[in-house]
VEXMI-651235 format. One record per residue (C-alpha): residue number from 1; residue in one letter; x, y, z. Coordinates in nm, 2 decimals, always signed. Layout:
N
     n   res     east    north       up
   NUM     A        X        Y        Z
...
This chain:
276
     n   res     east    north       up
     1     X    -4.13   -15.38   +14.53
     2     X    -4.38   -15.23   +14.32
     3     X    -4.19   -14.88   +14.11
     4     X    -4.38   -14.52   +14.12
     5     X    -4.65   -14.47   +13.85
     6     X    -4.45   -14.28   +13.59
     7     X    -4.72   -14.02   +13.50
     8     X    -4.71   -13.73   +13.28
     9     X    -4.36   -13.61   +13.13
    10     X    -4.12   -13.50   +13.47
    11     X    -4.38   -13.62   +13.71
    12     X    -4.36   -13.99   +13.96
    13     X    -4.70   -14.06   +14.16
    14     X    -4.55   -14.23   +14.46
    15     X    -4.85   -14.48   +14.52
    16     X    -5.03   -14.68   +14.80
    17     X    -4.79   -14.97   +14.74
    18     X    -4.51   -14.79   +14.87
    19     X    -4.66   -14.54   +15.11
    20     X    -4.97   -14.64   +15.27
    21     X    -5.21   -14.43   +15.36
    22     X    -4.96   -14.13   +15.33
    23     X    -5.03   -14.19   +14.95
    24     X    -5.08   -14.10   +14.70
    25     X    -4.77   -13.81   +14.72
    26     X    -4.68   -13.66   +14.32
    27     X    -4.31   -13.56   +14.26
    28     X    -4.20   -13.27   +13.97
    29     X    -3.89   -13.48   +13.85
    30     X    -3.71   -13.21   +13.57
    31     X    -3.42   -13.28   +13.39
    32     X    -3.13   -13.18   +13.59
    33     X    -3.26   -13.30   +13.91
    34     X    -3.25   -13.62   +14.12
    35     X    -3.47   -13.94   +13.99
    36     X    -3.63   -14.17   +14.26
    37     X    -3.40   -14.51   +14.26
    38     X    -3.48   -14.80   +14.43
    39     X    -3.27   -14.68   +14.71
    40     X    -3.55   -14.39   +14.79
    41     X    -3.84   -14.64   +14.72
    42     X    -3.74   -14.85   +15.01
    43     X    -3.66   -14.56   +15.25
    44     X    -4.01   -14.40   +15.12
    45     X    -4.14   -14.74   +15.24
    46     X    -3.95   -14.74   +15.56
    47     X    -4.07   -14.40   +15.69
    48     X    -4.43   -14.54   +15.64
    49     X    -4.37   -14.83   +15.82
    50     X    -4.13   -14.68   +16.09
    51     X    -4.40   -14.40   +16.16
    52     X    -4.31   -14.42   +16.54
    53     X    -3.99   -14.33   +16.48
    54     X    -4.08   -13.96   +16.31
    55     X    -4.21   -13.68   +16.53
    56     X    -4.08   -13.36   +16.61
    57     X    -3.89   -13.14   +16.37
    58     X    -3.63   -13.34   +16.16
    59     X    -3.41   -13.31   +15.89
    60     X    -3.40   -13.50   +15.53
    61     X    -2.98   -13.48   +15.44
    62     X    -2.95   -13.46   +15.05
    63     X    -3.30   -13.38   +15.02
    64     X    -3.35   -13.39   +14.60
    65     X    -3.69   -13.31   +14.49
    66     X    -3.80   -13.37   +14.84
    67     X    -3.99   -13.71   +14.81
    68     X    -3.85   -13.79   +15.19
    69     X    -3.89   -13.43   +15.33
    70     X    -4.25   -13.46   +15.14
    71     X    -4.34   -13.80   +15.31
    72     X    -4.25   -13.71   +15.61
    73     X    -4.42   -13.43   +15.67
    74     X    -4.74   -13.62   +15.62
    75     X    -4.71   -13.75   +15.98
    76     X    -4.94   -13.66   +16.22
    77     X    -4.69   -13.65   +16.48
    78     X    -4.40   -13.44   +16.27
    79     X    -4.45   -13.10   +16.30
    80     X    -4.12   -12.98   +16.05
    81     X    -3.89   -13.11   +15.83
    82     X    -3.60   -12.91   +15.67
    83     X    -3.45   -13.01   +15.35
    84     X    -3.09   -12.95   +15.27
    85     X    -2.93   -13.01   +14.93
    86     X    -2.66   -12.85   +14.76
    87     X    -2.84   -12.78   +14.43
    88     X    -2.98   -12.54   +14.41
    89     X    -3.28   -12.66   +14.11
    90     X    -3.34   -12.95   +14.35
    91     X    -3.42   -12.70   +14.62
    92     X    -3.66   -12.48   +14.40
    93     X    -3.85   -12.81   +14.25
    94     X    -3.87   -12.95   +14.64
    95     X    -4.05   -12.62   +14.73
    96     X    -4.24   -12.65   +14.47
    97     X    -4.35   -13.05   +14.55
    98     X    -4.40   -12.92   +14.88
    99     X    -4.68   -12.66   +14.79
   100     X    -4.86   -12.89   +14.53
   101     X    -4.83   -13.19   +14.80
   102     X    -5.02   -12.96   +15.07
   103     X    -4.72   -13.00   +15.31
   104     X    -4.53   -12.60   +15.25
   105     X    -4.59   -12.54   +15.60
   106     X    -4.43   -12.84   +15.75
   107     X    -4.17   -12.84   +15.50
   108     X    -3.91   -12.66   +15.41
   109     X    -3.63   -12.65   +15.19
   110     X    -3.23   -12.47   +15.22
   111     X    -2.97   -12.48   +14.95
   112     X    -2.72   -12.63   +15.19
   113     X    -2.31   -12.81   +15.19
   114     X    -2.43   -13.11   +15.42
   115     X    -2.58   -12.88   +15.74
   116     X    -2.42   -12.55   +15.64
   117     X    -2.68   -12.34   +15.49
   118     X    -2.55   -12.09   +15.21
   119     X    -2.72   -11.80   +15.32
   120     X    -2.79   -11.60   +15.72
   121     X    -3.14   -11.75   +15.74
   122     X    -3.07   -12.06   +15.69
   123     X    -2.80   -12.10   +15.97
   124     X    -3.00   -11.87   +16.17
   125     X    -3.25   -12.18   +16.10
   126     X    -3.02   -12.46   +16.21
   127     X    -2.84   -12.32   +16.53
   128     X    -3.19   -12.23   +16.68
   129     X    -3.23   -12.62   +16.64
   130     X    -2.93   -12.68   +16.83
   131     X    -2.98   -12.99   +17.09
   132     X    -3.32   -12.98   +16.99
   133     X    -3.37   -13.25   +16.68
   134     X    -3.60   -13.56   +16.69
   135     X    -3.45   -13.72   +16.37
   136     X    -3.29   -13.73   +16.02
   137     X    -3.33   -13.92   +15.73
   138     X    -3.10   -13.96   +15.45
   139     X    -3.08   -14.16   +15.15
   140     X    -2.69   -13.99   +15.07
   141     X    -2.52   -14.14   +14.69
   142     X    -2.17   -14.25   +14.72
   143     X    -1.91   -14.04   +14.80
   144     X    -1.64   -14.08   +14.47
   145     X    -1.28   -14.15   +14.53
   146     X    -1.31   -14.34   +14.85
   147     X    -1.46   -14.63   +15.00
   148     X    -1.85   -14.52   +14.92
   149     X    -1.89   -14.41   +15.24
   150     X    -1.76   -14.05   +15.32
   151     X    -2.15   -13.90   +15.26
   152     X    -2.26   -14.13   +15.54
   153     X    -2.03   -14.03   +15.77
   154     X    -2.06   -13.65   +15.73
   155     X    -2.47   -13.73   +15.79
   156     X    -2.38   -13.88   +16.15
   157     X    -2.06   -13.64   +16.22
   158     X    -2.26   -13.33   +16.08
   159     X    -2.58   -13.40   +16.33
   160     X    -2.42   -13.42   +16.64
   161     X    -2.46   -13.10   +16.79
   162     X    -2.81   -13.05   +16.61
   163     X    -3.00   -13.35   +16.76
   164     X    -3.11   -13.39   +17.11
   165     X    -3.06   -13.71   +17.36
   166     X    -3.23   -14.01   +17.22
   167     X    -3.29   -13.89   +16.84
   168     X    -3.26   -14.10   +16.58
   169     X    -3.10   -14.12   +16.22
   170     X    -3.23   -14.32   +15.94
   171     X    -2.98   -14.41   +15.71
   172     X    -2.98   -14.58   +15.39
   173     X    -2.69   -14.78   +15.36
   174     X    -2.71   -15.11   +15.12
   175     X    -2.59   -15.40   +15.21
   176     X    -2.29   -15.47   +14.96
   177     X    -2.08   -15.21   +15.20
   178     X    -2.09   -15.50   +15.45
   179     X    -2.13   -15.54   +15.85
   180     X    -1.78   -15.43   +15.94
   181     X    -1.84   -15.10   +15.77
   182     X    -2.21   -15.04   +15.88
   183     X    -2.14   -15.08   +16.26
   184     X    -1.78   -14.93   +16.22
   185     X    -1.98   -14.62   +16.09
   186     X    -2.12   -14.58   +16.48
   187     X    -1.78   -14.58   +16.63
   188     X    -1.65   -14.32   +16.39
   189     X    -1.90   -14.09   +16.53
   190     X    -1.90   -14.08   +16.90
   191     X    -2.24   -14.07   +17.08
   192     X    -2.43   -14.32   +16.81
   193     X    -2.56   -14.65   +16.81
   194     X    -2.60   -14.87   +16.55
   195     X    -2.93   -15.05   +16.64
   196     X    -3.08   -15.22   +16.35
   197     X    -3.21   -15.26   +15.98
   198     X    -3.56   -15.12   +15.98
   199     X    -3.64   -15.17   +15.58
   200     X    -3.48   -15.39   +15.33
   201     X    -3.55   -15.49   +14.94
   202     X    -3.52   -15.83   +14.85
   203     X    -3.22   -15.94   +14.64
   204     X    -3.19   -15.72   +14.35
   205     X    -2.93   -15.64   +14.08
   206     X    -2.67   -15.40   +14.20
   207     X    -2.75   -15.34   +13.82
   208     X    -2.41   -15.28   +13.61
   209     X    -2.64   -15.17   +13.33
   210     X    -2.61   -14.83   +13.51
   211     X    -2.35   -14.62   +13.45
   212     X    -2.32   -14.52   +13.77
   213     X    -2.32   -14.85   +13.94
   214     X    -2.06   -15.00   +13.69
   215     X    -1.86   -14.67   +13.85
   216     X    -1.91   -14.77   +14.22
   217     X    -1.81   -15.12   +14.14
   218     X    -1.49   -15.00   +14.00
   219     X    -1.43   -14.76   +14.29
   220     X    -1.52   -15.07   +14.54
   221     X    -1.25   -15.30   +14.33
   222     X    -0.98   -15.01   +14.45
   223     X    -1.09   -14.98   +14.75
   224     X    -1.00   -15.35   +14.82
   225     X    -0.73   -15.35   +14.65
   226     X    -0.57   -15.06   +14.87
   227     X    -0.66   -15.23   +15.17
   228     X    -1.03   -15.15   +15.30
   229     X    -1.24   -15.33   +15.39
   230     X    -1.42   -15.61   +15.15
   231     X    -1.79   -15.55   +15.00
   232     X    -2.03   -15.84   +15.02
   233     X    -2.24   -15.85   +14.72
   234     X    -2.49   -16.10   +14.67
   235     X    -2.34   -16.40   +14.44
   236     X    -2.60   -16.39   +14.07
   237     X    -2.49   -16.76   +14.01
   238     X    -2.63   -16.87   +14.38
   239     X    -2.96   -16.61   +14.41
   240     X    -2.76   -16.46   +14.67
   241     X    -2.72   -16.72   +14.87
   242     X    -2.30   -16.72   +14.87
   243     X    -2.11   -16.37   +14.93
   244     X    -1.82   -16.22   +14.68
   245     X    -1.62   -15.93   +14.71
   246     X    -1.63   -15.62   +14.50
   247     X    -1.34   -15.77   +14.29
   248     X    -1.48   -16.08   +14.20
   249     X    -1.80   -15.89   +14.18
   250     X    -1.63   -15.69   +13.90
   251     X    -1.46   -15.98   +13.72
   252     X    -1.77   -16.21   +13.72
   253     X    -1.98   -15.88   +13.53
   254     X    -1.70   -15.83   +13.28
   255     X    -1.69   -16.23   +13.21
   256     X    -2.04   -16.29   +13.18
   257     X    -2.22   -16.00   +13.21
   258     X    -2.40   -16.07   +13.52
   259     X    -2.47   -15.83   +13.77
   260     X    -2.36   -15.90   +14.11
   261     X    -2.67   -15.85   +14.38
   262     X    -2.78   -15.63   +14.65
   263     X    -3.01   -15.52   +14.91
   264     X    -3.13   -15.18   +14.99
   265     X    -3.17   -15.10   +15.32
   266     X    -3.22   -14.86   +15.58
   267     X    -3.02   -14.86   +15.92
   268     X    -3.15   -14.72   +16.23
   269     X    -2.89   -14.50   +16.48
   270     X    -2.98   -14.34   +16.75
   271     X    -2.79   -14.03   +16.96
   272     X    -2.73   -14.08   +17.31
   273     X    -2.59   -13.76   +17.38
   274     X    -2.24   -13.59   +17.37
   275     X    -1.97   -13.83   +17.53
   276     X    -1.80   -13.63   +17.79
């Protein structure tokens, strides 16, 4: 997948490549903020590809700078897209992208804990949507001292009451978290249904050169080593064609220095209404 043009200092032009005919979008990118990763590259993509699956007024969970939000809001057929994040420099810059983008009055932007707005205008916002949602999208990091996961859940659990019969969520969710966990992640949150992967990368490095991923790995290790359920990383020495766990995933990096691999992807659930 081809990266954003890096353009002046702070700036990503999110290109053609990527987007379509949605490009060319350009995202402010200060210090302090969220970066794009290859994570939001391949939901960017997704949204451009999945455009059927956008209309309505939606939500974009863990907004950032508001690349998603941004994207969305392009569609013809989407007539609002709230952003929530819980920093409150990534809301300011996403308003920002959002007035130099041309989208401010399709998108908006709430300093927000998951769907609680922090101030009375905000949650006046959200409980008028009540019932009423079309979709969310939500590219969420890992949640630290657990299994990855708890970010993912709190986007499905959170949106229950918000979205109406039939919406959908669009989640990223790679693919080292394995099956088990992805469809499990339905069945934790009543009303949901797992239907299928609707963008994927190719096999890439789940790359241990990054801080942060070298921490995930870690975190995975524990988490299988206190009983939860095993990762599936792509295997380096087969191209990805064999499986291994986050442990031997681990132990493979520290002994050669190979990173283990992955795929980002996005995973379609859709809402079929409260179950009575």
């Amino acid at each position: 997948m081809n990266p954003p043009e890096e353009s002046a200092a702070g700036r990503v032009v999110i290109p053609r490549t990527i987007i379509g005919s949605l490009a060319p979008v350009t995202i402010r990118q200060p210090t302090g903020t969220y970066a794009l990763t290859p994570a939001s590259r391949i939901t960017l993509r997704t949204i451009a590809d999945h455009r059927e699956l956008f209309n309505g007024v939606g939500i974009d969970w863990g907004c950032g700078t508001g690349c998603l939000a941004i994207v969305a809001a392009k569609l013809p057929a989407v007539k609002r897209v709230i952003g929530l994040d819980k920093i409150e420099l990534n809301v300011d810059v996403a308003e920002r992208n959002a007035i130099e983008n041309g989208c401010s009055s399709k998108a908006v932007f709430l300093h927000s804990d998951s769907y609680l707005p922090s101030t009375a205008a905000g949650r006046k916002m959200l409980d008028e949507l009540v019932g009423s949602l079309d979709f969310v999208v939500a590219n969420p990091p890992a949640s630290p001292g657990d299994d990855g996961f708890s970010f993912r859940r709190l986007v499905l659990s959170g949106a229950r009451e918000l979205l109406k019969d039939g919406a959908v969520v669009l989640l990223q969710i790679s693919i080292q978290y394995s099956t088990a966990r992805i469809e499990r992640l339905a069945s934790e949150s009543p009303g949901f249904m797992h239907e299928k992967t609707v963008g994927s990368s190719d096999w890439v490095e789940f790359d241990q050169g990054r801080s942060d991923l070298r921490h995930q790995l870690e975190e995975y290790a524990i988490e299988e080593q206190r009983g939860g359920i095993e990762y599936t990383f792509g295997d380096p020495r087969r191209h990805g064609q064999s499986s291994i766990n986050a442990r031997e995933a681990l132990d493979l990096f520290q002994e050669t220095g190979a990173s283990p691999l992955t795929r980002w992807q996005v995973h379609l659930y859709r809402y079929r209404g409260a179950v009575v």
